[in-house]
DRENLUM-811183 format. One line per 10 residues: number of its first residue (from 1); their letters; for each residue y negated, x negated, z of C-alpha. Coordinates in steps of 0.1 Angstrom, whole numbers, plus 5000, padded with zeros to 4 digits. Layout:
NUM	a	Y/X/Z ~ ... .
//
This chain:
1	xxxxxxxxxx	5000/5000/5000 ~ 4966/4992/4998 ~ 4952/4968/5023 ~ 4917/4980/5020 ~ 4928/5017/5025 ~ 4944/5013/5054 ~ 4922/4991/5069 ~ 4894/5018/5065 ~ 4917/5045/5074 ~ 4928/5035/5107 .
11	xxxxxxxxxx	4897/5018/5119 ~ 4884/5053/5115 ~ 4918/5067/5137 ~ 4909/5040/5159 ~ 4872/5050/5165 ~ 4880/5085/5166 ~ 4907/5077/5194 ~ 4877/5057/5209 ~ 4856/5087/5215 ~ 4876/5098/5242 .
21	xxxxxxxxxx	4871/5069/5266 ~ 4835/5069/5253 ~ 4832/5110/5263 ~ 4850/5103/5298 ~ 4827/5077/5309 ~ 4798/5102/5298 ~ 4814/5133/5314 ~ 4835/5117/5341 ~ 4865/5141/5323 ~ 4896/5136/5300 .
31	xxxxxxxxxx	4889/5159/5271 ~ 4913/5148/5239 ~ 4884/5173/5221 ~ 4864/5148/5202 ~ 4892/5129/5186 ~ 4887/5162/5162 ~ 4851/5165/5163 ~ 4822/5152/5146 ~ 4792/5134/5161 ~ 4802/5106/5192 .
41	xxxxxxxxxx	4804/5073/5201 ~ 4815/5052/5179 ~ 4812/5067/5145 ~ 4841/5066/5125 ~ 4826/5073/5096 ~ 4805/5034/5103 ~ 4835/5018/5111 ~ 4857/5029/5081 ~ 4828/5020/5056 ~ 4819/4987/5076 .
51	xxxxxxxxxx	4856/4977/5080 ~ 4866/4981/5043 ~ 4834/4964/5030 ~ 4843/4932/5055 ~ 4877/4934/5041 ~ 4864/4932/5010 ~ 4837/4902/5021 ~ 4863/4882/5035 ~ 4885/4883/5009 ~ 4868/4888/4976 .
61	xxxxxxxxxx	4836/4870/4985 ~ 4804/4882/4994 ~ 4788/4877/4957 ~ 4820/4897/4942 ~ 4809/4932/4928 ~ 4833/4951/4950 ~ 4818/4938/4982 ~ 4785/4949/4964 ~ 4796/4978/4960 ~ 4814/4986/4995 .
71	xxxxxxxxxx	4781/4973/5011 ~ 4755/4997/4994 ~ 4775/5032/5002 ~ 4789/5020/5032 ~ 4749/5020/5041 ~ 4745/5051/5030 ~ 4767/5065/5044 ~ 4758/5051/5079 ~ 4721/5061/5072 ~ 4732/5094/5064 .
81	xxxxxxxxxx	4754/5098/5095 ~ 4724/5087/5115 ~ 4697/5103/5100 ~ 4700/5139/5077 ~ 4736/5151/5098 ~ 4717/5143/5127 ~ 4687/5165/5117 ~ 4705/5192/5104 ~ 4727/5192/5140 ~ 4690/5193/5157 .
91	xxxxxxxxxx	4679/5224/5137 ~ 4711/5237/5142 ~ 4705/5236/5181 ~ 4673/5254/5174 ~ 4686/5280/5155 ~ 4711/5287/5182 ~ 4683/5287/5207 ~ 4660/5309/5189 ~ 4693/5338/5185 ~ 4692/5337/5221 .
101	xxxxxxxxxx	4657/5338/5227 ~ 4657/5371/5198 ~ 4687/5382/5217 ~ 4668/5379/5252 ~ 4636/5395/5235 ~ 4658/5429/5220 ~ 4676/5436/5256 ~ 4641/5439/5274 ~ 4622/5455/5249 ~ 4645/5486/5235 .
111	xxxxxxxxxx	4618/5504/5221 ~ 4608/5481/5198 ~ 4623/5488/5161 ~ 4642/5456/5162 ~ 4679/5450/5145 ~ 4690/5422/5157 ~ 4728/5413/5152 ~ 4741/5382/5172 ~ 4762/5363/5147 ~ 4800/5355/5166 .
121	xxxxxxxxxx	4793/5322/5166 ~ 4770/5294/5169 ~ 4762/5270/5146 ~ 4777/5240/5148 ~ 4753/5215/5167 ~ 4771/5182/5169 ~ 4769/5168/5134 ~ 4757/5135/5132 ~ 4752/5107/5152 ~ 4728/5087/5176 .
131	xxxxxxxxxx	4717/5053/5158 ~ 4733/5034/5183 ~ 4766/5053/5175 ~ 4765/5042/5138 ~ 4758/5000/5155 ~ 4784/5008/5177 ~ 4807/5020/5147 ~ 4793/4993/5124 ~ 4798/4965/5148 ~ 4838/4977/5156 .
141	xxxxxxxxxx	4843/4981/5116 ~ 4830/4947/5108 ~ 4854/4929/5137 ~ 4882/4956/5129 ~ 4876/4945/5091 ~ 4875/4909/5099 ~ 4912/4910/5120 ~ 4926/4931/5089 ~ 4916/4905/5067 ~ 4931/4873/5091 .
151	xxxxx	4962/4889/5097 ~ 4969/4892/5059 ~ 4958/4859/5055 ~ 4984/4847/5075 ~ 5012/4867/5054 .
//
């Protein structure tokens, strides 16, 4: 199989499996939860595009046109992670807030002509990612990447 693959693969696994230890220190709680969810510390999504482009670095060279290529969406990738699925989690949050503000608003004041519906659930608001969870995923992928390359080095 492909060494790149599955060096991009299961750092992702790997940094999703992360996210647990990184919740309970947060919470103080075992929750097995966000090894399915989006958002978190590390990102997965940084450490499977920075793993498979140091892959790529280590063994291709870094002025090969595959390493180019890994390197530029690999960074946008992170930048999206970190910046518009971040935003759109932030508005979703305020979305969900204003429902139960509109919510709160039709209970006390019945007589006023208002159809509100609340939806049956709320949007989503964990989307993206904190720019130190993209470093943190970034920095795991590039030493994750580099210990993929070694190893089949030695082979």
């Amino acid at each position: 199989m492909n060494r790149g693959i599955v060096t991009a693969i299961s750092a992702i696994g790997i940094a999703q499996g992360l996210k647990i230890i990184t919740n309970k220190r947060l919470t103080g709680k075992w929750d097995w939860r966000p090894i399915i969810q989006t958002g978190g510390m590390p990102s997965s999504h940084s450490a499977g595009v920075a793993s498979l482009a140091t892959y790529i670095a280590a063994n291709r060279g870094t002025g090969h046109i595959e390493t180019a290529l890994a390197v530029v969406f690999g960074s946008i990738v992170m930048y999206d992670a970190q910046g518009i699925r971040r935003h759109t989690g932030e508005i979703a949050q305020l979305v969900n807030d204003l429902e139960d503000h509109f919510g709160e608003i039709s209970e006390k004041y019945p007589s006023i002509d208002f159809d509100f519906v609340e939806r049956e659930k709320e949007l989503k608001e964990k989307l993206g990612h904190q720019p130190i969870e993209v470093l943190g995923g970034g920095i795991f992928g590039i030493l994750y990447g580099l210990i993929s390359a070694k190893l089949e080095d030695r082979k």
